[in-house]
C-alpha positions as CSV (number, residue, x, y, z in Angstrom):
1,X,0.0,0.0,0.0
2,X,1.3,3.5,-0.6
3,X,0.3,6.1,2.1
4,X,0.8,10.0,1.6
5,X,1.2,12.2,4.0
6,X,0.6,15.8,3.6
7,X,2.8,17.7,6.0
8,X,1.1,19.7,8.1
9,X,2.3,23.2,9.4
10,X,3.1,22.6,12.9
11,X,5.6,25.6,13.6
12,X,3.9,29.0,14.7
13,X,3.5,31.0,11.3
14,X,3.9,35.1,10.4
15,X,0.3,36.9,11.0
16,X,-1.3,36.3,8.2
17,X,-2.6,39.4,6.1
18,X,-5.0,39.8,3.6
19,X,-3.1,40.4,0.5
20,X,-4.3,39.9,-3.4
21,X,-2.8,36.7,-3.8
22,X,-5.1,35.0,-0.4
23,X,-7.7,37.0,-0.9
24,X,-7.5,35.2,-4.3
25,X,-7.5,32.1,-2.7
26,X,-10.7,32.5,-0.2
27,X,-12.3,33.6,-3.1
28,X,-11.8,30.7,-5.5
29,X,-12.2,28.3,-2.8
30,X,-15.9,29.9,-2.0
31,X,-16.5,29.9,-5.6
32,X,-16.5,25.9,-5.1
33,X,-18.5,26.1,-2.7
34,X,-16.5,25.3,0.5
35,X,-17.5,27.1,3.7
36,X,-15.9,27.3,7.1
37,X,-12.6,25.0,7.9
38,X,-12.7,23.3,4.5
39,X,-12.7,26.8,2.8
40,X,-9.6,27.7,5.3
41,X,-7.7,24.5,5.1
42,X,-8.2,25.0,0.9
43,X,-6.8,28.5,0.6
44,X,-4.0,27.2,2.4
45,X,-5.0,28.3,5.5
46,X,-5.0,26.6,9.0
47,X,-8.6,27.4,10.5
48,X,-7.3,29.5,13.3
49,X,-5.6,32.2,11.1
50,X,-8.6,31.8,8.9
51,X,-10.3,33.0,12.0
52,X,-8.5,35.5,13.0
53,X,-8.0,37.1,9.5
54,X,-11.6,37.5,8.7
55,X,-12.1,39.2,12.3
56,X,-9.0,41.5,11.0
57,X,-10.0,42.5,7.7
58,X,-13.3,43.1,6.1
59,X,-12.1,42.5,2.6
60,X,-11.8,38.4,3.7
61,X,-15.5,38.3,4.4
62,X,-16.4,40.4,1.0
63,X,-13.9,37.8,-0.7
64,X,-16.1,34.9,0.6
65,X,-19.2,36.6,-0.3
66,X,-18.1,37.4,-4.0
67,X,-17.3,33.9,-4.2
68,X,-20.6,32.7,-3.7
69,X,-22.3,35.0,-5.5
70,X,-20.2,34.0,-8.7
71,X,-20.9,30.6,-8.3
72,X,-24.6,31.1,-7.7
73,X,-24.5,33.6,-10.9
74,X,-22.7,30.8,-13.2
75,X,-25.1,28.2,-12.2
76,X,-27.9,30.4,-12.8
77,X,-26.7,31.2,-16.4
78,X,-26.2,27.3,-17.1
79,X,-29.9,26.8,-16.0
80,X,-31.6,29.6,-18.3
81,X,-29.4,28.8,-21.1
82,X,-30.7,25.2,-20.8
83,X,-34.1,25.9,-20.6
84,X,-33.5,28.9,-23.0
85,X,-32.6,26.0,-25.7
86,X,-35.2,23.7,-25.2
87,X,-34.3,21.6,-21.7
88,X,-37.9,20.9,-20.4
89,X,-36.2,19.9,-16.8
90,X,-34.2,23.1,-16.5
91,X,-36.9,25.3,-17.4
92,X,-38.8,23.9,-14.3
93,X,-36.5,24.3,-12.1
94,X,-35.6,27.7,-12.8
95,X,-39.7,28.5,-12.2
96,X,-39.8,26.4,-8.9
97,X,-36.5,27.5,-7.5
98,X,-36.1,31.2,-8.7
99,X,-39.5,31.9,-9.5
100,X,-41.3,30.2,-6.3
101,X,-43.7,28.5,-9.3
102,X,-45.4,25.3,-8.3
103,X,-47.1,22.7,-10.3
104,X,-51.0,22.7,-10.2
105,X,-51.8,20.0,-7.8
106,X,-55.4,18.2,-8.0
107,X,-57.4,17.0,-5.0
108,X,-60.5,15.4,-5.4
109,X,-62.4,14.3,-2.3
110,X,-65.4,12.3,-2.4
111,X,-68.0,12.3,0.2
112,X,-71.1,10.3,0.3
113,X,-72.9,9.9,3.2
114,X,-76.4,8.9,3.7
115,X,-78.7,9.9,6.7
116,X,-81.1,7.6,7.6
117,X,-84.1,8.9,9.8
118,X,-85.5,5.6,10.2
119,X,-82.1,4.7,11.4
120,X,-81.8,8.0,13.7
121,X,-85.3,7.2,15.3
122,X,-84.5,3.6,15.9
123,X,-81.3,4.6,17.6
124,X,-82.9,7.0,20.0
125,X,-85.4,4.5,20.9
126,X,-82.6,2.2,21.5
127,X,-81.1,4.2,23.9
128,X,-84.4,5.7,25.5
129,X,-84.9,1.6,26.4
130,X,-81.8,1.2,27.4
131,X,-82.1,4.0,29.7
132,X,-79.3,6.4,28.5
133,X,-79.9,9.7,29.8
134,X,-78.2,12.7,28.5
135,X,-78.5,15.7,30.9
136,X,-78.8,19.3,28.8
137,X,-78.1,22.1,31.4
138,X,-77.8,25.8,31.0
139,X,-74.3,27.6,32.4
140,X,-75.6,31.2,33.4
141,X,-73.7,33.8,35.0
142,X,-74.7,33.8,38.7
């Protein structure tokens, strides 16, 4: 079997800043869609000084936010193009995902019930010779 190992930094590293090149990084890592340590560890970044840089500097939090809203932009384009040209599939799910569109759903309900008074009367008898009693009284405010 042939294991790798990917060394780990395990000495304490310079502060971290925010420069073009990592700002680069958190961006194109959000742009795949990772979040939190994964999104760190990927823009070669320990979670800690991931951390500690966005509390730092604003520009890390508008790097992950651009990111994401690339992504989400690109996707979008894919979907209209493909229901632009035709895709039956992506059309839908551009209407029930950006469009809040749902399909028509039908509901029929059936009742049929049939009231019997010669059934009614011959349960009341039934339970006037049985000698069920229902007592009726009136609350009033007193």
């Amino acid at each position: 079997m042939n294991h790798t190992f990917h060394s780990l930094p395990l000495e304490v590293r310079p502060a971290l800043k925010a420069t073009e090149a990592r700002l680069e990084q958190i961006y194109e890592a959000s742009k795949q869609g990772l979040k939190g340590e994964t999104l760190a560890l990927a823009a070669g970044m320990l979670p800690v000084e991931f951390n500690r840089l966005k509390q730092m500097d604003p520009m890390v939090e508008l790097a992950i936010l651009k990111g994401k809203a690339d992504a989400e932009a690109e996707m979008a384009n894919v979907l209209i193009n493909a229901a632009r040209q035709g895709d039956a599939k992506a059309a839908l799910d551009v209407l029930k995902h950006v469009h809040g569109w749902q399909a028509a759903q039908q509901l029929n309900v059936t009742v049929q019930a049939q009231i019997s008074i010669k059934d009614a009367l011959a349960m009341a008898e039934q339970r006037v010779i049985e000698g069920t009693v229902y007592e009726h009284r009136q609350l009033t405010d007193g």
